[in-house]
N, C-alpha and C positions, 0 to 999 in steps of 0.2 A: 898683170897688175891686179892686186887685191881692191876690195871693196870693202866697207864698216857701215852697218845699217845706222839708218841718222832718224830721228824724230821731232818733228818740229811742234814746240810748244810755245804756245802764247806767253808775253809778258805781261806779268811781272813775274810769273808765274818758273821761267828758265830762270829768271836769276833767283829765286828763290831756293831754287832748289841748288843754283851753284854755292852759294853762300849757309847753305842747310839749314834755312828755315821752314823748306817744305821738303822733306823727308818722305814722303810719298808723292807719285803721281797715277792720279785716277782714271781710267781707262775702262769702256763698257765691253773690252776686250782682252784676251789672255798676251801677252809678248808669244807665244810661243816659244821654240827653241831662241830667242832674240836674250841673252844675258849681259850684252855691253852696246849701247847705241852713242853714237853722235848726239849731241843734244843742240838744235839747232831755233835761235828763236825766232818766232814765227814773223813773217812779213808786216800783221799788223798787231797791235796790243790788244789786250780783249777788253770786249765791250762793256764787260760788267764791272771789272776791277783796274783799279787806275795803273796803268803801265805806260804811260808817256816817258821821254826823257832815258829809258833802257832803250839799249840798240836790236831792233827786228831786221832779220835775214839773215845775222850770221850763225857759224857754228862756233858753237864757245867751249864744250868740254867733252869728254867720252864721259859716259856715265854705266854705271851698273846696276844691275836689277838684281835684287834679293830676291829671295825663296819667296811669290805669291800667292798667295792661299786661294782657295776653289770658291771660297763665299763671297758673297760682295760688301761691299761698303755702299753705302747712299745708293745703290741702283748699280756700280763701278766696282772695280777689280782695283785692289788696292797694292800700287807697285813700287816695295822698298826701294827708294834709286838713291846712291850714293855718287858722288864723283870720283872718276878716276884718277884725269887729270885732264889740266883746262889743255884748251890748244889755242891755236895762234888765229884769232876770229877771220874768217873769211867768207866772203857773201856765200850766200846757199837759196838756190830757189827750192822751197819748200814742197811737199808731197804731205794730202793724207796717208795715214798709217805708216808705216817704216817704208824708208827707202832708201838706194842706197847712193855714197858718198866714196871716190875715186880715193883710196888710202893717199896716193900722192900728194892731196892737196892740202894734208891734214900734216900740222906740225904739233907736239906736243912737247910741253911748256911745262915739265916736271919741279923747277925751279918756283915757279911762278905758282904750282898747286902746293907745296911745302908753304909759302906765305899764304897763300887760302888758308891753309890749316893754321897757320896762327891766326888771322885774323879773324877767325872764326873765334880765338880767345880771348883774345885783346886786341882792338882795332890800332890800338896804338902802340905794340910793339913793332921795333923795329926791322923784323920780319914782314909785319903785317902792311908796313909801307910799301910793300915793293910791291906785293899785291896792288894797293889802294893806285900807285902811280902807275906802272907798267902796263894793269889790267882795268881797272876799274872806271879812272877818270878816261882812256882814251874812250871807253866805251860809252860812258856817257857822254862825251863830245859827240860822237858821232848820233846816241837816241836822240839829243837837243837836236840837232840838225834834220834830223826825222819828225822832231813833231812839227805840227802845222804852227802855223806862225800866229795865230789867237796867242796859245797857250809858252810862245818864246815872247814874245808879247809881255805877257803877263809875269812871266820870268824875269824879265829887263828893269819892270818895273817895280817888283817887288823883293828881288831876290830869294824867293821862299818857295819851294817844291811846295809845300803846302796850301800855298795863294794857288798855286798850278793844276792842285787835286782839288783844290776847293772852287775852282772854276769849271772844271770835268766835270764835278759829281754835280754842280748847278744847271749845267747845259742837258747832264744824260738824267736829271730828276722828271724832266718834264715828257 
């Protein structure tokens, strides 16, 4: 049986980059020969940036690494990662640095990465729903379920992700 090196990265920060709004990811180390990883998100959300409500521990997509340059960025090696194709999320207990991920438990979800790619244009073609239904909202049932119950709390009550970060960033000001 084959193996696929996985990287666990913090939320918001994997879904950012599944949806390609983060277009790099920063590293104060080279990939190595490593050109395709699992992208797996990380157990818990990061501390600095609000990633509540996205699902941590599973594996959500293979991802690619572009040609990375020798210089750094902010301190960091700057690593073109594109999507391959998303897979079929399943829990992953997480590792610093690469590690690896049994190819068997990895289903990939090529149908489901062509509506990425629309919804990446229009959230609301009809492409881009099967994305939104299929992939997106189980996934966010499942982050709700994850975050502590203060911040579903405040979800219940307000219905506004933003009432949600706007109680995050009140509690991590201090």
């Amino acid at each position: 049986m084959g193996s696929l090196k996985a990287l666990s990265i913090k939320q918001p920060y994997a879904w950012q980059i599944i949806i390609g709004q983060k277009p790099f990811e920063y590293r104060s180390w080279l990939p190595g020969k490593v050109t395709t990883f699992l992208l797996v998100s990380a157990a818990t959300p990061s501390a600095t940036d609000f990633g509540w409500g996205l699902a941590n521990g599973l594996a959500l997509a293979i991802i690619s690494i572009g040609r990375v340059s020798r210089e750094k960025h902010y301190g960091n090696y700057a690593w073109p990662v594109q999507v391959v194709d998303l897979v079929k999320p399943f829990p992953v207990k997480g590792r610093l640095h690469f590690y690896e991920v049994d190819d068997a438990k990895i289903t990939r979800l090529p149908d489901l990465t062509h509506s990425l790619l629309a919804y990446r244009q229009d959230q609301t073609s009809d492409q881009a729903i099967d994305f939104i239904n299929q992939y997106q909202r189980p996934l966010m049932a499942i982050g709700y379920r994850q975050m502590p119950k203060k911040y579903q709390k405040q979800f219940e009550a307000t219905k506004s992700w933003q009432a949600v970060r706007e109680l995050w960033l009140k509690r991590h000001a201090n």
